[in-house]
C-alpha positions as CSV (number, residue, x, y, z in Angstrom):
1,X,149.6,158.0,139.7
2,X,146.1,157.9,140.8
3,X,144.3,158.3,143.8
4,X,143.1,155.4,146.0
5,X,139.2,155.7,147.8
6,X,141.2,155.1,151.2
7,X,142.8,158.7,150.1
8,X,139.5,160.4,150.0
9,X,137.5,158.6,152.8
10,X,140.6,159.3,155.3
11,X,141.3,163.0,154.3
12,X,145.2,162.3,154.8
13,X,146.6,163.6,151.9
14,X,143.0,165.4,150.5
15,X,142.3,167.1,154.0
16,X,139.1,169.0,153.0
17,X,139.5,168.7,149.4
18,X,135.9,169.7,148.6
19,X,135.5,173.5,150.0
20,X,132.3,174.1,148.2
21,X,132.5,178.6,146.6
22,X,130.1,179.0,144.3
23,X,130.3,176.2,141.2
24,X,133.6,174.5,141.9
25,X,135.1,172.6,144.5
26,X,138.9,173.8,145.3
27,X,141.4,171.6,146.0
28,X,145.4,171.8,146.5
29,X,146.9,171.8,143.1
30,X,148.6,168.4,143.0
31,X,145.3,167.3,143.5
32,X,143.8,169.4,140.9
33,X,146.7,168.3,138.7
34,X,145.9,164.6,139.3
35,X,142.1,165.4,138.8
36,X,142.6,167.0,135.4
37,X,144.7,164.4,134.3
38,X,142.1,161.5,135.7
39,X,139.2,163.2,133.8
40,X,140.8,163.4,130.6
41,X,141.7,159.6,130.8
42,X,138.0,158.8,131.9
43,X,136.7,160.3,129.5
44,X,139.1,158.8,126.9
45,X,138.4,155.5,128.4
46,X,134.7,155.7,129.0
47,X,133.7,156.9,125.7
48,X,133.2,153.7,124.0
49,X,131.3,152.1,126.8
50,X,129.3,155.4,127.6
51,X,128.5,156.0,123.8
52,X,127.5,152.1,123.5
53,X,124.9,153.0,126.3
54,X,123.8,156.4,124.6
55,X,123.1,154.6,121.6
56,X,120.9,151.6,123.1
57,X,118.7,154.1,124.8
58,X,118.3,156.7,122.1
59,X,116.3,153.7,120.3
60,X,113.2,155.1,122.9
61,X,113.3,158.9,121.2
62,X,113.5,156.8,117.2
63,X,110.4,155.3,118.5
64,X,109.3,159.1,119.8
65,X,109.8,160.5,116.1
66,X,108.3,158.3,114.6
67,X,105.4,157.8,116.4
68,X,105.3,162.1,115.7
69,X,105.8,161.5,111.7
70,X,103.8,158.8,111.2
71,X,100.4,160.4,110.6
72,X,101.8,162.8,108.7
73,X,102.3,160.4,105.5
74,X,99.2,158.2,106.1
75,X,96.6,160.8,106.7
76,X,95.0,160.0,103.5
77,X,95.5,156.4,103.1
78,X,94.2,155.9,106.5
79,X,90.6,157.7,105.8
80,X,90.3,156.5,102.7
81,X,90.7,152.8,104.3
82,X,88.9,152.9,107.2
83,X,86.3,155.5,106.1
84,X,87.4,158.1,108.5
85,X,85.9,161.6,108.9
86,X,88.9,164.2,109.0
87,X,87.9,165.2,112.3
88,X,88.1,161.7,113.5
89,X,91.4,161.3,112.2
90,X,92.6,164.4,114.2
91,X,91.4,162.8,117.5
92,X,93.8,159.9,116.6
93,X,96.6,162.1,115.8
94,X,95.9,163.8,119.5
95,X,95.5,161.3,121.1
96,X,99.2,160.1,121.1
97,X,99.4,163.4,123.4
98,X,96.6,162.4,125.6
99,X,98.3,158.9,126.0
100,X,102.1,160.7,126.9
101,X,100.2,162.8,129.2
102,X,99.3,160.1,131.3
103,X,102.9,158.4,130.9
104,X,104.3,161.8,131.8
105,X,102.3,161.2,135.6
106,X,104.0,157.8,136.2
107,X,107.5,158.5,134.6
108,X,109.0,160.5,137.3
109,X,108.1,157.5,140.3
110,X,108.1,154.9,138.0
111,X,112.0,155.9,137.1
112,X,113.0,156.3,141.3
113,X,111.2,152.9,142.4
114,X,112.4,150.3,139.5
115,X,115.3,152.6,137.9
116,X,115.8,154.0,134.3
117,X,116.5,150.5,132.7
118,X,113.1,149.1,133.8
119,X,111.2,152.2,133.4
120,X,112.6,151.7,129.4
121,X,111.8,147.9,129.2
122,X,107.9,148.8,130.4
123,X,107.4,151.9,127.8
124,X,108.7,149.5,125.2
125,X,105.4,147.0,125.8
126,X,102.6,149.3,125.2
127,X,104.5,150.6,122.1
128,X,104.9,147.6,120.6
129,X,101.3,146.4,121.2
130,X,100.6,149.9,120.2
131,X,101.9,149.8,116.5
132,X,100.2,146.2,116.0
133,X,96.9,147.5,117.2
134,X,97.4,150.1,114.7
135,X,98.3,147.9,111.8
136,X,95.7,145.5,112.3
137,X,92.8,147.8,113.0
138,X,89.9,147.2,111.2
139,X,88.0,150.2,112.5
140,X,88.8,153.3,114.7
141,X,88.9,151.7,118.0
142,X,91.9,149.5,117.9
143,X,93.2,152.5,115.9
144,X,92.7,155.3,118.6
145,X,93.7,152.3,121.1
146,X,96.9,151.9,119.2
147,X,97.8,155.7,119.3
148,X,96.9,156.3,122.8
149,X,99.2,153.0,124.0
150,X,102.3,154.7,121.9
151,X,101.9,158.1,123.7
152,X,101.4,156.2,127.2
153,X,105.0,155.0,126.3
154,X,106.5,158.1,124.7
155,X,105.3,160.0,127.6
156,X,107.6,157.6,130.0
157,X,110.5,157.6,127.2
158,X,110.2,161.4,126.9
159,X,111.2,161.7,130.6
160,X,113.6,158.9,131.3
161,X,116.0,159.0,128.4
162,X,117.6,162.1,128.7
163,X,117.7,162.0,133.0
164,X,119.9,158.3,132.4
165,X,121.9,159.9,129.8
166,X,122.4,163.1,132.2
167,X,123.4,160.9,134.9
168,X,125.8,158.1,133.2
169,X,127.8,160.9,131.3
170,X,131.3,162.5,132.1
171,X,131.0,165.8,133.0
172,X,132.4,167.0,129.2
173,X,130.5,164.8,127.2
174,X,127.6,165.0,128.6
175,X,125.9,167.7,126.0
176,X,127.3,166.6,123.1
177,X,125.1,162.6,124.5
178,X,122.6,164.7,125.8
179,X,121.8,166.5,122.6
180,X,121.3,162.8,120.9
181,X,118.2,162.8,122.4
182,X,116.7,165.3,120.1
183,X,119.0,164.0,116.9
184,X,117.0,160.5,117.7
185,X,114.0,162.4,117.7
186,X,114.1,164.1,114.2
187,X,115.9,160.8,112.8
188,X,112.8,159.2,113.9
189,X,110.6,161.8,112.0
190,X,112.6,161.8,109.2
191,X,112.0,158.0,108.9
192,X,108.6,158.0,108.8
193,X,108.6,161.2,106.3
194,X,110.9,158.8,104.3
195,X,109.1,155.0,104.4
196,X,106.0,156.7,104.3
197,X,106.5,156.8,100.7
198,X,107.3,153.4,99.8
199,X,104.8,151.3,102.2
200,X,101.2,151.4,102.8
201,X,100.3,152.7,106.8
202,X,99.6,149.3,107.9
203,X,103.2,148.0,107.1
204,X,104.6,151.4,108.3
205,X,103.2,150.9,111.9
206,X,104.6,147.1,111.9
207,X,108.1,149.1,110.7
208,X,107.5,151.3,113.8
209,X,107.8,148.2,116.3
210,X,111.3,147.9,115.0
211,X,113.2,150.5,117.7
212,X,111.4,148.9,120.7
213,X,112.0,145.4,119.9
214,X,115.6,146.2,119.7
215,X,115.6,148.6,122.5
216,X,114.3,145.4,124.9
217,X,117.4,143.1,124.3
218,X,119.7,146.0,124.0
219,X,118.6,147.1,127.9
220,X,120.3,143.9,129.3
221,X,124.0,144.7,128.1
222,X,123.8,148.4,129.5
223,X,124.5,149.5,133.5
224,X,121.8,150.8,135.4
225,X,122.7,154.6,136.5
226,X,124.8,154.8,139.0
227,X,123.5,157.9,140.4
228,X,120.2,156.1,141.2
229,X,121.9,152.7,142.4
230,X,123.6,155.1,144.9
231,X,120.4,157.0,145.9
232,X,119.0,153.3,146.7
233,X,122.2,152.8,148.8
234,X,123.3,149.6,146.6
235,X,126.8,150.8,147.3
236,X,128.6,147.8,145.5
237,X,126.2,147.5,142.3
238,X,126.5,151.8,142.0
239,X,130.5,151.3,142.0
240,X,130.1,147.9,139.5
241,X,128.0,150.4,137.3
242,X,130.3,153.6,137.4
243,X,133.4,151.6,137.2
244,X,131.9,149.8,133.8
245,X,131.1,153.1,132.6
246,X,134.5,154.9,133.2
247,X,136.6,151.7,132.1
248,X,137.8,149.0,134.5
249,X,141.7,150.7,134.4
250,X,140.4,154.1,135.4
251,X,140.5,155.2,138.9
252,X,136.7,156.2,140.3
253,X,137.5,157.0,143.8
254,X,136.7,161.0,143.4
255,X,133.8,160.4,141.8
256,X,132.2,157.9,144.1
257,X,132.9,160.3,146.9
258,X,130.9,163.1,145.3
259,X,128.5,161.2,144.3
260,X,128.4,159.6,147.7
261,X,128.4,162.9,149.6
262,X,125.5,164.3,147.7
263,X,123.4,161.3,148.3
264,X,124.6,161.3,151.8
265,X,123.8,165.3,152.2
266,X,120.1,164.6,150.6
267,X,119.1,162.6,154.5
268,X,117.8,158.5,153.8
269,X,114.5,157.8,153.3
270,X,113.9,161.3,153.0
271,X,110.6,161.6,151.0
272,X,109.9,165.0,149.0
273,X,106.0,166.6,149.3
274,X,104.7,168.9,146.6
275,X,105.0,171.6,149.6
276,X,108.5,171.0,149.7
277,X,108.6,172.2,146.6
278,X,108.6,175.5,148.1
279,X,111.8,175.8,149.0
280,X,114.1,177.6,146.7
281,X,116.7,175.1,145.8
282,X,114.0,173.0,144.2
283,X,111.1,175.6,143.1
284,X,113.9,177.4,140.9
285,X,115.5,174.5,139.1
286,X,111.9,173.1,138.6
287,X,110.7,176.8,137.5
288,X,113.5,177.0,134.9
289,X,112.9,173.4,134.1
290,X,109.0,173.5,133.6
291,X,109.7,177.0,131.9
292,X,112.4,175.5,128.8
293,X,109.7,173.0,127.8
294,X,106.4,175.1,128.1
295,X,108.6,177.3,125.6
296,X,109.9,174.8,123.6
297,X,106.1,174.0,122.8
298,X,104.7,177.6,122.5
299,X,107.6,178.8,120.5
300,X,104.9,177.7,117.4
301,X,107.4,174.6,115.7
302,X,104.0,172.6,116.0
303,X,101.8,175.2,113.9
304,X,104.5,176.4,111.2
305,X,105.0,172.7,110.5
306,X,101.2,172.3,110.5
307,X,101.1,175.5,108.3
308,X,104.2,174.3,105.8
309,X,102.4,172.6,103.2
310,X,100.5,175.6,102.4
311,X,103.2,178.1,102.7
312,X,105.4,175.8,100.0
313,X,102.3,176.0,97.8
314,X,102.2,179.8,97.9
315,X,105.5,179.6,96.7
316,X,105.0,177.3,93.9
317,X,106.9,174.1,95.9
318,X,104.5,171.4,93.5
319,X,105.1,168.4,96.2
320,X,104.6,169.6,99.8
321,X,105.4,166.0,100.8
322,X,108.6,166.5,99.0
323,X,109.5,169.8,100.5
324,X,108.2,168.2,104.1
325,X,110.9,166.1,104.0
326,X,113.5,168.2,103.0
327,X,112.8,170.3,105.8
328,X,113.3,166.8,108.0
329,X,116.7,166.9,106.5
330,X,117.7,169.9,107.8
331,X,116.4,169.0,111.1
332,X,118.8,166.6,111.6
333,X,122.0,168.2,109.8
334,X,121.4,171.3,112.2
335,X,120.6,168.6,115.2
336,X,123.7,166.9,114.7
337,X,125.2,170.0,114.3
338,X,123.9,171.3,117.6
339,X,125.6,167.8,119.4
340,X,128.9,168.9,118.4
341,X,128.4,172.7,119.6
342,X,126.6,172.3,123.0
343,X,129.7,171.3,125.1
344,X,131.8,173.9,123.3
345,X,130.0,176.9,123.2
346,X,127.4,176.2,126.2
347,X,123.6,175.6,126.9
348,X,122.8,178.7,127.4
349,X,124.7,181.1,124.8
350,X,122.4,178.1,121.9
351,X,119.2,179.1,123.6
352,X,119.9,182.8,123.5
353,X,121.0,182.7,119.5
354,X,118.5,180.0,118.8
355,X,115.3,181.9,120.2
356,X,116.8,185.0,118.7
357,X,116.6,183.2,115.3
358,X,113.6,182.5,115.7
359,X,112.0,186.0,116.6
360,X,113.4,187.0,113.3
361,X,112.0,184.4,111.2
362,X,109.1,183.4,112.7
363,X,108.5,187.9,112.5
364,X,109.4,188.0,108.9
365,X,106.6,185.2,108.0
366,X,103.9,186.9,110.3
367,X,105.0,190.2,108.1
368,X,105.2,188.1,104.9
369,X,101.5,186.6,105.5
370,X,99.8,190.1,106.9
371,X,101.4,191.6,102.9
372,X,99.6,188.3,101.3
373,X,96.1,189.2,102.2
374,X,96.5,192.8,100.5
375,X,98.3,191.5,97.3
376,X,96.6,190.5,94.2
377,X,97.7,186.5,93.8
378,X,98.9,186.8,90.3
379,X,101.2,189.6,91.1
380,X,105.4,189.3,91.2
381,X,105.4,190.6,94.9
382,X,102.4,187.8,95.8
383,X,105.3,185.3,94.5
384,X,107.7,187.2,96.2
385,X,105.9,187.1,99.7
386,X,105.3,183.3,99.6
387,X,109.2,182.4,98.5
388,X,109.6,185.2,101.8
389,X,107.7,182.5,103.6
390,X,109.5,179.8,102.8
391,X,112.9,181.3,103.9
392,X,111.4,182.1,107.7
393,X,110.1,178.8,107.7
394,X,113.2,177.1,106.9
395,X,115.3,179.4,109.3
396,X,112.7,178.9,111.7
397,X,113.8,175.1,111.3
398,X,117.4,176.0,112.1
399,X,116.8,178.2,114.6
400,X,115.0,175.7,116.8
401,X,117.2,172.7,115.9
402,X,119.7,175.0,117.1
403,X,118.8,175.3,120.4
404,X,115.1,175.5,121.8
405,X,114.8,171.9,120.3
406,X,117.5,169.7,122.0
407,X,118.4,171.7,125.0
408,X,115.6,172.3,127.4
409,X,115.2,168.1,127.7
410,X,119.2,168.6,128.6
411,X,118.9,171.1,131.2
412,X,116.0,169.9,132.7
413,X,117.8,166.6,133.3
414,X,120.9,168.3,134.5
415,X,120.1,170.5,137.6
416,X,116.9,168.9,139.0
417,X,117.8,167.2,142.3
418,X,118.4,164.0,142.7
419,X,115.8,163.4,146.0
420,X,112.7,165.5,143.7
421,X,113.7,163.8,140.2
422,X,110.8,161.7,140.3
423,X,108.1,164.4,141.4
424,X,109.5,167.5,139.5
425,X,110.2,165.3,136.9
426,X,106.7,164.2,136.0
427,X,105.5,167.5,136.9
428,X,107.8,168.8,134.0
429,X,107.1,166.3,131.7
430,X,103.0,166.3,132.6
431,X,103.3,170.0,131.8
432,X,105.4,170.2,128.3
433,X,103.3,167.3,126.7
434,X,100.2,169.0,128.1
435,X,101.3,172.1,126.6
436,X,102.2,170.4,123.3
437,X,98.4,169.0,123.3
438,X,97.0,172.4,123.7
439,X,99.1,174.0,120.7
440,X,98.1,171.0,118.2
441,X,94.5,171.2,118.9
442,X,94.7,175.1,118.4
443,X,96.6,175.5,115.5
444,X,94.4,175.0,113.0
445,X,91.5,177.3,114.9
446,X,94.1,180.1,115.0
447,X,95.9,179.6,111.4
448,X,92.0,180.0,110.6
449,X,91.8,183.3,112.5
450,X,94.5,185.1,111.1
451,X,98.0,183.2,109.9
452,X,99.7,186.2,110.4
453,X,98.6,187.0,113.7
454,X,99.0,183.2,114.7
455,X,102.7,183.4,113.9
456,X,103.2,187.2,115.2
457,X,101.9,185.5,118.7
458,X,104.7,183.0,118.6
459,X,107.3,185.7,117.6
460,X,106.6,187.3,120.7
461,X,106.9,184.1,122.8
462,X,110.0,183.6,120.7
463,X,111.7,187.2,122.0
464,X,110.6,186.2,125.5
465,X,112.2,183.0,125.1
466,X,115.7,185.0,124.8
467,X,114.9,186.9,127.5
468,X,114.0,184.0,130.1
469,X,117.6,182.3,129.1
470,X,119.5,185.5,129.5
471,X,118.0,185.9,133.1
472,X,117.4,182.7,134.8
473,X,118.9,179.5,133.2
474,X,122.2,178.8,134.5
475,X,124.7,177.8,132.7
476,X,125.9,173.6,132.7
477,X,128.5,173.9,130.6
478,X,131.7,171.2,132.3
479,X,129.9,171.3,135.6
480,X,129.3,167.6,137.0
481,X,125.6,166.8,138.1
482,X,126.4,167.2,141.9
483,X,127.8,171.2,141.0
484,X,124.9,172.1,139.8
485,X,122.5,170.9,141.7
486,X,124.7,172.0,144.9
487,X,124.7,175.8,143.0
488,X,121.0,175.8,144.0
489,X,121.6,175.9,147.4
């Protein structure tokens, strides 16, 4: 038994079946009986066509890793080739930042006027032409060129991949898709760590063409989200897309009618200023937004990784290359681990344990560096201290795969509002990538300072970190898009 649209749009037998209290809707309980039953079969039915989806679009965070890993095996090749001060080869490693900046302006309006599919298909070009500039450059211009046209694309990528995955997902799967985001992202690095030992750079940037090449194709067997065909009021392609996603035997009516009625409640043509912003139900969720990735960047990933080779040399690790990977590996295994665990224990409960993690490790190597600088080298406890160092910094690994890495990207894409997507969207975006720039270019001027005082600064942005989800991030868990964002209200 199902229940037909004619059922919800003439209230006979659902008279007022969406009383809004707090998270929920309440309804009678042979409707709640029928809606229990009607989720479980969608999201039986849907997951093959939903997954299929997922996986096309998690080709733009591969390209994302791997446009992060790639300098990280080529550094010296590439100097030594193109006669490159080190200094100059930092300005090309930055400037993939500089280029997702500017991506991060347009991704937000770019995604509301031509949707998430075509917002994909255009990040994909300056990729592409982005990794052949690299591998054909003959001096640092096509070079710098090249890294600044992969950023520009990254920077859309960064924004639109997780808000399509947010918005095509059942309600229950929907962290568990969200989090492969992130697990694209460190498969992506990983992949670079791992090629970059077999090919020269130039070969390695042709490789990194690969993702968006298939990524291209793949776009034209994937729906468009329905959430935004039903913001643009193209009523029968919004239905076409939900039904494809859901399965063509399961019954959509209930869904189209929220989905409908939170369109409906935004007003047409209503278009959002910054001084809207303002108002509470959309400076909060953006707050809390814009606060989970300015975090996520100062909680100091960027400079321990920066900072890793050396610590595996204090502790007598021969190949930092080696070790570099390894700690790629257990990226991934604690990523993948995290896509099983965020629809089962929550968003919120990973942050708080994975920020909590991370004040303890990221503590014990500011400790562990501060006791280095008053030990003789040769000593047992200087060995001690550096093998100390290499247990934070793997913890530190797990603790931020755990939680601070994939879920901020989630949340952020789960209770913005529809109608400011595209503003507080790039705003969000603009803001973490800015941030991210800001931390890579300081690193090495504060590791220089004082290493332990470098990493006793991110402790304490770490502890804050648990606070800040404790207090004001709300919790997504089960909660379809139109509950949360109506919570705000």
């Amino acid at each position: 038994m199902s229940l037909s649209r004619e059922d919800c749009e003439d209230g006979n037998n659902l008279k007022k079946p969406f009383l809004y209290t707090g998270s929920w809707y309440k309804m009678g309980s042979k409707q709640s009986n029928l809606l229990n039953s009607s989720t479980q079969y969608v999201i039986r039915d849907s997951s093959v066509s939903v997954l299929f989806c997922v996986l096309i679009v998690a080709l733009g965070p591969l390209q994302f890793g791997f446009t992060c890993g790639y300098t990280s095996p080529t550094q010296e090749s590439i100097i030594s080739d193109l006669k490159l001060s080190l200094s100059e080869f930092s300005l090309f490693g930055s400037l993939s930042n500089v280029g997702a900046m500017v991506g991060a302006i347009v991704s937000g309006q770019m995604a509301e006027y031509i949707g998430r599919k075509g917002s994909l298909m255009i990040a994909a070009i300056p990729n592409i032409i982005g990794w052949l500039a690299i591998s054909f450059a003959k001096d640092s211009a096509f070079l710098f060129m090249g890294r600044f046209l992969e950023g520009f694309g990254v920077g859309i990528i960064s924004y639109v991949v997780p808000v399509y995955i947010a918005e095509i997902s059942p309600q229950n799967m929907r962290g568990t898709l969200g989090s492969v985001n992130q697990l694209s992202i460190t498969i992506g690095i990983l992949l670079a760590y791992l090629l970059g030992f077999f090919v020269n750079w130039r070969v390695l940037a042709v490789l990194g063409t690969l993702p968006c090449l298939i990524l291209i194709p793949g776009l034209f067997f994937i729906p468009e989200s329905p959430r935004w065909l039903a913001k643009i009021r193209m009523t029968e392609e919004f239905e076409s897309s939900l039904q494809v996603l859901r399965g063509f035997n399961t019954d959509i009516s209930l869904e189209v009618h929220e989905i409908k009625s939170s369109v409906e409640s935004m007003g047409k043509g209503v278009t959002i200023q910054f001084a809207d912003l303002k108002m509470k139900k959309y400076w909060f969720p953006l707050m809390v937004g814009i606060g989970l990735l300015v975090l996520q960047q100062l909680s100091g990933t960027n400079g321990v990784l920066f900072y890793s080779s050396t610590i595996f040399l204090n502790a007598g690790v021969s190949s930092s290359n080696v070790a570099t990977v390894g700690l790629g590996v257990i990226q991934v295994i604690v990523t993948g681990i995290t896509t099983w665990l965020v629809d089962k224990s929550g968003r919120r409960l990973l942050l708080i344990v994975s920020s909590s993690i991370m004040t303890l490790s990221l503590f014990l190597v500011s400790i562990a560096f501060y006791l280095e600088k008053i030990t003789e080298k040769d000593s047992t406890l200087y060995s001690f201290l550096g093998i100390l160092s290499v247990i934070g910094l793997v913890t530190m690994v797990i603790g931020y795969s755990l939680g601070i890495g994939p879920i901020p990207w989630l949340i952020m894409s789960e209770i913005l509002p529809m109608n400011i997507k595209g503003l507080a969207g790039s705003i969000a975006t603009l803001t973490s990538w800015l941030t991210s720039w800001i931390i890579t270019m300081t690193a090495n001027l504060l590791l220089t300072w004082s290493s332990g005082g470098t990493f006793l600064m991110y402790t304490v942005v770490a502890a804050f970190t648990v606070v800040f989800a404790a207090i004001w991030v709300p919790e997504t868990k089960g909660r379809t898009l139109e509950e949360i964002q109506l919570s705000f209200k």
